[in-house]
N, C-alpha and C positions, 0 to 999 in steps of 0.2 A: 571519470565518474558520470559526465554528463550523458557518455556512451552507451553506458552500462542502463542508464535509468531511460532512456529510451528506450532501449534492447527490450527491458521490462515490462515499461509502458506498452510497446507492441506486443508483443505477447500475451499479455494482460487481456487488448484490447482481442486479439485471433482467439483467445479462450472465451469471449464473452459473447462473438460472434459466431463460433460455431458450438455453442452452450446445446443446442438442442440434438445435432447430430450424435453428439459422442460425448453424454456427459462425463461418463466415468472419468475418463483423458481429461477434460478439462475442467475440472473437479481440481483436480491433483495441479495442472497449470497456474488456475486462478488462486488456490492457496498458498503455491510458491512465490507466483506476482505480487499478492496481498502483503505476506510476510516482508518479502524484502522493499517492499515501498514503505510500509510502517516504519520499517527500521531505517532507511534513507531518511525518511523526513523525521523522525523520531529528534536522529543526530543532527539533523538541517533544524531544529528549532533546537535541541539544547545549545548548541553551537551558537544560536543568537542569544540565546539565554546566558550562556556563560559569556560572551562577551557584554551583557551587559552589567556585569557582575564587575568584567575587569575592567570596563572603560567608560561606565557608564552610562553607555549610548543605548537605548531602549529605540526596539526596530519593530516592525508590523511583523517579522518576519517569526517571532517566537511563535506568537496565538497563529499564524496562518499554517507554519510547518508542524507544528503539534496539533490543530483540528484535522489535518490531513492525516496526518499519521492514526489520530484516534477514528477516524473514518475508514484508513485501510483494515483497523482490527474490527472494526465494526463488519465489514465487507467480510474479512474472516470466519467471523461466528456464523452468517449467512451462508457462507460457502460451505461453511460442516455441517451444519443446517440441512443444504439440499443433499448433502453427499448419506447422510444419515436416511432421510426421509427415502430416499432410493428415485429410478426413473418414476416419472408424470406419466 
């Protein structure tokens, strides 16, 4: 898992850096990075959430992987945003 969210993270980052070259391409990049980081940390805060449900141990980690995750969808809208409005 921790593989894969790297893998992501990079990608993420090679779509944000070559943003002006080629955006159509990574348009399409950054909404796949977006999506599946929302959804990583989505489950990475419910996951502290329901643990604090069953044991309850209440961790930083709900509010820090759920602002992340609602930031990745934030980062989404933005990204359909440019991909709409067309090339600058």
């Amino acid at each position: 898992m921790g593989a894969f969210t790297l893998a992501c993270g990079l990608l993420w980052l090679v779509g944000l850096i070559v943003n002006g070259a080629r955006q159509r391409t990574t348009v399409t990049i950054r909404l796949i990075c977006a999506y599946a980081g929302s959804m990583i940390y989505g489950m990475l805060g419910l996951g502290f959430l329901w643990s604090y449900f069953i044991a309850g141990f209440l961790s930083t980690g709900i509010g820090n992987y759920l602002l992340v995750s609602a930031l990745c969808v934030y980062s989404m809208f933005h990204t359909v945003k440019d991909a709409r409005s067309g090339p600058a």
